[in-house]
Each structure stands twice: as structure tokens, then as C-alpha cells.
C-alpha positions in Angstrom: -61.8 -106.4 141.2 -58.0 -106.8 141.9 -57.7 -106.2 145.7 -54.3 -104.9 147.2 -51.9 -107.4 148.3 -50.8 -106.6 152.1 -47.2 -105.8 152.8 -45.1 -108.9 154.3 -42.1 -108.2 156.1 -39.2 -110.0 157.3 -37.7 -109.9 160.9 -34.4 -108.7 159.7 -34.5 -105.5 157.8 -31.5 -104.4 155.4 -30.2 -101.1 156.1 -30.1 -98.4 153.2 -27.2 -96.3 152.6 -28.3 -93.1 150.5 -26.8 -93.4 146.9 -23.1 -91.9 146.5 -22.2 -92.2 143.4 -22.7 -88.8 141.9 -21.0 -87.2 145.1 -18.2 -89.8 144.3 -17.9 -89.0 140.8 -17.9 -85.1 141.2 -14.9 -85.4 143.9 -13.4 -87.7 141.2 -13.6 -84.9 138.3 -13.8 -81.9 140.5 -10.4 -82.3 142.4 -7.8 -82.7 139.6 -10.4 -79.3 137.3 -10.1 -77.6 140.7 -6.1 -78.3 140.9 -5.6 -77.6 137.3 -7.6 -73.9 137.6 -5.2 -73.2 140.4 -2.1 -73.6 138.4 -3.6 -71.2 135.7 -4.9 -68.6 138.1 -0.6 -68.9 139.5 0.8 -69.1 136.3 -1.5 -66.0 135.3 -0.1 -64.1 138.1 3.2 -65.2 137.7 3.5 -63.8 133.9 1.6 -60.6 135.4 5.1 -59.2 136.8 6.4 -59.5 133.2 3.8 -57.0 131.6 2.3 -54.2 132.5 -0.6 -55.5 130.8 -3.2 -56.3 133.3 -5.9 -58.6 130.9 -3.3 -61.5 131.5 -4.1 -61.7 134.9 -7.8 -61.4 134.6 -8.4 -64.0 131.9 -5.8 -66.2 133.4 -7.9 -65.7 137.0 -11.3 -66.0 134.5 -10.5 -69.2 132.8 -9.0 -70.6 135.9 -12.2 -70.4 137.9 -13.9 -72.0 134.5 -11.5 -74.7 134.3 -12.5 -75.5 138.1 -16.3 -75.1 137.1 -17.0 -76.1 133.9 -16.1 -80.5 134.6 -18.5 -80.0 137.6 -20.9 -78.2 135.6 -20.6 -81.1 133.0 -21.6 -83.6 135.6 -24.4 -81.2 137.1 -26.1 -81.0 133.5 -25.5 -84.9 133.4 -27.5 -85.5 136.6 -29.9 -82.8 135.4 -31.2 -85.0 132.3 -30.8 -88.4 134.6 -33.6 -86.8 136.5 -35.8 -85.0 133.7 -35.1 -88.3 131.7 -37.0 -90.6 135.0 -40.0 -87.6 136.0 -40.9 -87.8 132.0 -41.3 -91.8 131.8 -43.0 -91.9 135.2 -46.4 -91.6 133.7 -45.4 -94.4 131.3 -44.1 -96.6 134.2 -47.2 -95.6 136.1 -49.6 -96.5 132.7 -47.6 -99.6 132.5 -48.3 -100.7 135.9 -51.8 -100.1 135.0 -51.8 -102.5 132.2 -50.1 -105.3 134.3 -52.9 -105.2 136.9 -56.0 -104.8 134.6 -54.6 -108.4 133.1 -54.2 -110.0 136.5 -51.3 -109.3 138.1 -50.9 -107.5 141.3 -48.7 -104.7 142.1 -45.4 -106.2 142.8 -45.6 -108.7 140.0 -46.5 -105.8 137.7 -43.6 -103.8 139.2 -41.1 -106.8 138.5 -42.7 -107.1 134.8 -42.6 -103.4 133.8 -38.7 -103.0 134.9 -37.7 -104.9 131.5 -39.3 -102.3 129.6 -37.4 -99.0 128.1 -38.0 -96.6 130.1 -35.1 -94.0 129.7 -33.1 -93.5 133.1 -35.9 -94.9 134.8 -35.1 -98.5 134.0 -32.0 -99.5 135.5 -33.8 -97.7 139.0 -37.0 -100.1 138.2 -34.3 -103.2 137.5 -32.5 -102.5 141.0 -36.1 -102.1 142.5 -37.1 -105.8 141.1 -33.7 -107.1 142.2 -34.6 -106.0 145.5 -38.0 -107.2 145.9 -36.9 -110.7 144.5 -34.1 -110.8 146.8 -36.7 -110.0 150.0 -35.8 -107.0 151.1 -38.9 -105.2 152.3 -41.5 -103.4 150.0 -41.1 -100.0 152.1 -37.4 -100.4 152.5 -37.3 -101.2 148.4 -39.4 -98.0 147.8 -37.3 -95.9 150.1 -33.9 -97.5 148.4 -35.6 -96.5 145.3 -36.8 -93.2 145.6 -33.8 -92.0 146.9 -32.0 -93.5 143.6 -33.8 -91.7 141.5 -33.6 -88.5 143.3 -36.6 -86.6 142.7 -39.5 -85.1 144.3 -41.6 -86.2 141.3 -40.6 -90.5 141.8 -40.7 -89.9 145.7 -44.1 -88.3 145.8 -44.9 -91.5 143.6 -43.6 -94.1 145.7 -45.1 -92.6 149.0 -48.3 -92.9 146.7 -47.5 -96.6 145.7 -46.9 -97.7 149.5 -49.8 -95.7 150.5 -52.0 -97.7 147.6 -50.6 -100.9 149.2 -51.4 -99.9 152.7 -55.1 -98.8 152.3 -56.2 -101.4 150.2 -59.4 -101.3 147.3 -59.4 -101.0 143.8 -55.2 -101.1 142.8 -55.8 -100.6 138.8 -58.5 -97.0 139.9 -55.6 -95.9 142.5 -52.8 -96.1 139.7 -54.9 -94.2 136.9 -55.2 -91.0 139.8 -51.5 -91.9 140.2 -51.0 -91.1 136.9 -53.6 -88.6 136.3 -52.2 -86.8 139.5 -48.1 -87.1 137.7 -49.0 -86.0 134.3 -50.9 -82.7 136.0 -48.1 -82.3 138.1 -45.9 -82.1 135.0 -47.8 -80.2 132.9 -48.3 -77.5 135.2 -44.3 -77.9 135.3 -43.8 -77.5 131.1 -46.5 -74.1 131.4 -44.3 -72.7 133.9 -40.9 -73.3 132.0 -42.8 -71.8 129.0 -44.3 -69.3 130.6 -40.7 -68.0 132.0 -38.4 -68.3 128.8 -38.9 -65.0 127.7 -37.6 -63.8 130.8 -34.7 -65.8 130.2 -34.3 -64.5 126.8 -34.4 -61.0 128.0 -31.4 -61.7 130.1 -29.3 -62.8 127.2 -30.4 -59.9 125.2 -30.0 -57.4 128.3 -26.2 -58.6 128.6 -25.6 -58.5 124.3 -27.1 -54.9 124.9 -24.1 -53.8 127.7 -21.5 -55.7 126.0 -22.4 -53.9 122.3 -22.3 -50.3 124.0 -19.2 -51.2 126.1 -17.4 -52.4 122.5 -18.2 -48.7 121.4 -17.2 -47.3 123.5 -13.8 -48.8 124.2 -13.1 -49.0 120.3 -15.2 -45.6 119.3 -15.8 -43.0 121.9 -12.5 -43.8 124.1 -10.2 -44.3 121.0 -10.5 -40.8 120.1 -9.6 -39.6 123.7 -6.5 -41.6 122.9 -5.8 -39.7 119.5 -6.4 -36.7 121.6 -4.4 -37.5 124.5 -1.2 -38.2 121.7 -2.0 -34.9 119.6 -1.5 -33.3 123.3 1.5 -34.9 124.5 3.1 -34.3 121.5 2.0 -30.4 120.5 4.2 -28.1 121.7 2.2 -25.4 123.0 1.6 -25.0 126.6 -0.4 -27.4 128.2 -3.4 -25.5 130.5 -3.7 -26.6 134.3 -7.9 -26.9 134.2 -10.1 -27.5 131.5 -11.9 -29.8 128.9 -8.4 -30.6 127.2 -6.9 -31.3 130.3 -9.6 -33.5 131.9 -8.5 -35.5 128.6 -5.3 -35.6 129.0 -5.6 -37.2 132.7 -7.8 -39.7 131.7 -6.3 -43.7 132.3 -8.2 -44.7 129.0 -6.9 -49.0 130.1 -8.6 -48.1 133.6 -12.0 -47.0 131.5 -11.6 -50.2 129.9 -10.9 -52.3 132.9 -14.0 -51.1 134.7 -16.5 -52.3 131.2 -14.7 -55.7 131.3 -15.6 -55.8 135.3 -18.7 -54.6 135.1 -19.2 -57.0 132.5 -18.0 -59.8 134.4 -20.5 -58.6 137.4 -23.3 -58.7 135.0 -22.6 -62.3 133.7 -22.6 -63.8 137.0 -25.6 -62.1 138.4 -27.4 -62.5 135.7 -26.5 -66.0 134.7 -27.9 -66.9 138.6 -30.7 -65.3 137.4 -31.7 -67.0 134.2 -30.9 -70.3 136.1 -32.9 -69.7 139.4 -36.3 -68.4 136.4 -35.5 -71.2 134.2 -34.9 -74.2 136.0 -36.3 -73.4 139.3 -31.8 -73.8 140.8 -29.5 -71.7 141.3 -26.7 -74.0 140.6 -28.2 -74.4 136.9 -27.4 -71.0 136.1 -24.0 -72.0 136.4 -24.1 -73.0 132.9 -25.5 -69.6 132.2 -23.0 -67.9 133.9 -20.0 -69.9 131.9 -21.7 -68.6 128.3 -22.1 -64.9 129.6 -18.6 -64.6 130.7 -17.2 -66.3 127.6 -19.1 -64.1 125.2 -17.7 -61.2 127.1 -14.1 -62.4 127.0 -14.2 -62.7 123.1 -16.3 -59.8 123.3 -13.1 -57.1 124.9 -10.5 -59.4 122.8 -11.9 -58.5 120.2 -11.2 -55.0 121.2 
């Protein structure tokens, strides 16, 4: 029976900064997409005063913003699959571990073995955990480093169970297999809800193709004909009447009608974008990406017009 091998450590502990890099690298993109958006959102207003066209200034202020988003967005989904990529391969890392102490070896020397495997994004965090151990820093201080690398709930609540395997001793190879019996639940019950939810998701989507279909008819059918009305009007020359159906028409701001679909439809797209993010992925920052597709279909959607 392989027996738990106690935790040594030194007098001098290493301190730990928390990871930067991803905070580093969206500064890096983020400030010259955020500059960039500004000068289109100016430039948009600027060519406003030429036109008395008011969809310059909207897209212009529409693809501003998206030109500030979309390169932090990018790096968002990035660090999304960085994460999914290391909670999928931590039953194999765990199974692995398994392996290396059923043939002898105890838990740090299977740790340090199962890092030159390929494990997805998992392995360069297992390589800078080995590089750690062998260097003697700490086996609570490596955990901690490496649990706040990976930067999930999933490989934290794994390494507090690793340390706490270490601590309390017995059977290493039975602890690992609940380990991973415990991590492959966890994920599972993970997938069913994802599954369970995409309809909702899908419903969204077809909710906002339903508004954006009517508000097309409308602007190109129903209100187009109060246009050809409004123009037989103007240009009859029989006395116009001061109340009445024919004059309600003749009032109507048919560009202000249109406005208020393309704001409404903008509205819709955000809410509901932070919607289908918060039910899908459990964030509301993922529905960013949600948000960038709704309000892109509905810009093509009132061109189109």
C-alpha cells in the first residue's frame, strides 16, 4: 500500500505574485482598439454636421464601441478555451497520476512524470508546477502558484484536494480515483446543464430574427406606403384638411419611425446577448460575444433597408 509522503518545507518561503499576464495582454490590445473606436465614434460625428442623415452617426457610434470591444472580446474567448481546455484534461492528469502511483511512485514523483505528457493547456501549468517542486519551493506554495495559473474553480478545488491527500495520509492511489471520480461528476453535471440550457439560448437568437423580420416590413412595406401617401399629398392640389386620417399621415416623421426599430433593435441585442451569455456560459461578460453578432445582424439587417 503506497503511504503518503509528508510535506517538507524550507525555512525560507518564496513569495507568489498572482499571474498577470492576461491582465497585461488585454491593456496591451485594449488601449490602442479602445483609442482607435474613439477616433470612429469623432470622425462619425464630425461627418454628421454634413448630412442630415442621422444612420452615420449611429453606425459610426455602433462600430466604434465594437472596435473597442471586439480585440478584448478576442482575448476573453482565448482565455475562455485556456480554461475549458485545462478543467477537460484534469481527469486525465488526475488518471495519470493514478497510474504513476499504482507502479511505485509517490505523489510528487508522479506529478513531475505526468507534466511531460500532452495534456492541452494543462501542460505547460503541470511543467511550471515540476519546475517548481524541483527547484524547492514548497509543495503548498507550488499548488497555490499553480492553481492560481490555471485559474479555475475546477484545478483549485483539485489542488486543495491534492494537499489535503498529502496532509491526511493512507491509501494515495484510492484518494486520487475519488479525486477523479469526484472531477469527472463535477463535469458532467457541468455538460447536462449546458445542454439542458441551449434551447434557451436558441430561443434568443430566434426571438431577435423574429423583431428584426417584422421591423424590415415594416420600414420597407407598411411605412413605405405612408411615404407614397405622404408625396400624393404634398403634391395634390386640393385642400389639405386640419384633422383626420389623411392628415395624421401627412405629419408622420417616417426616418423617426425607422430610427426608433433600429434603437429598439439595438436595445434588444444587448439585453439579450447578456442574456444568452449569463444561460449559456454561466458569465455575463461571455455574452459579449452574443451581443457583437446581434447588433451586427441588425446593422445589415436596416442597411439592407
Amino acid at each position: 500500500m503506497q503511504k503518503a509522503t509528508p510535506i517538507k518545507k524550507k525555512a525560507s518561503s518564496v513569495a507568489i505574485p498572482k499571474p498577470s499576464i492576461i491582465y497585461t495582454q488585454k491593456f496591451r490590445v485594449g488601449t490602442p482598439s479602445v483609442v482607435v473606436g474613439m477616433i470612429i465614434v469623432v470622425l462619425s460625428l464630425y461627418f454628421q454636421g454634413f448630412s442630415d442623415n442621422t444612420s452615420i452617426r449611429d453606425v459610426g457610434v455602433i462600430f466604434g464601441v465594437l472596435t473597442a470591444v471586439v480585440p478584448l472580446t478576442m482575448l476573453q474567448l482565448k482565455e475562455s478555451q485556456r480554461k475549458d481546455s485545462i478543467d477537460r484534461n484534469l481527469p486525465l492528469f488526475l488518471l495519470a497520476l493514478s497510474s504513476a502511483v499504482q507502479s511505485g511512485a509517490n505523489l510528487i514523483r508522479a506529478i513531475e512524470t505526468t507534466a511531460d505528457r500532452n495534456m492541452g493547456s494543462l501542460t505547460p501549468e503541470l511543467k511550471n508546477l515540476r519546475a517548481n517542486l524541483s527547484w524547492g519551493m514548497p509543495v503548498e506554495d507550488a499548488f497555490e502558484n499553480f492553481a492560481n495559473r490555471t485559474g479555475t474553480k475546477m484545478a483549485r478545488r483539485v489542488t486543495v484536494l491534492l494537499e489535503m491527500a498529502l496532509k491526511i495520509g493512507g491509501d494515495i492511489r484510492t484518494n486520487l480515483e475519488m479525486i477523479q471520480k469526484h472531477v469527472t461528476e463535477l463535469q458532467n453535471l457541468e455538460k447536462e446543464r449546458k445542454s439542458s440550457l441551449a434551447p434557451y439560448t436558441y430561443t434568443i437568437y430566434i426571438s431577435f430574427a423574429v423583431f428584426l423580420g417584422i421591423s424590415v416590413i415594416l420600414s420597407s412595406q407598411f411605412f413605405s406606403q405612408f411615404e407614397l401617401i405622404q408625396d400624393l399629398l404634398n403634391n395634390s392640389s386640393a385642400p389639405k384638411s386640419s384633422g383626420g386620417f389623411l392628415s395624421s399621415i401627412s405629419n408622420i416623421d417616417i426616418k423617426s419611425l425607422n430610427q426608433v426599430l433600429f434603437n429598439m433593435s439595438i436595445i434588444e441585442a444587448v439585453f439579450g446577448g447578456i442574456a444568452a451569455g449569463k444561460i449559456g456560459s454561466g458569465t455575463y461578460v461571455a455574452g459579449i460575444k452574443h451581443i457583437i453578432v446581434m447588433i451586427v445582424m441588425a446593422v445589415v439587417a436596416f442597411m439592407m433597408i
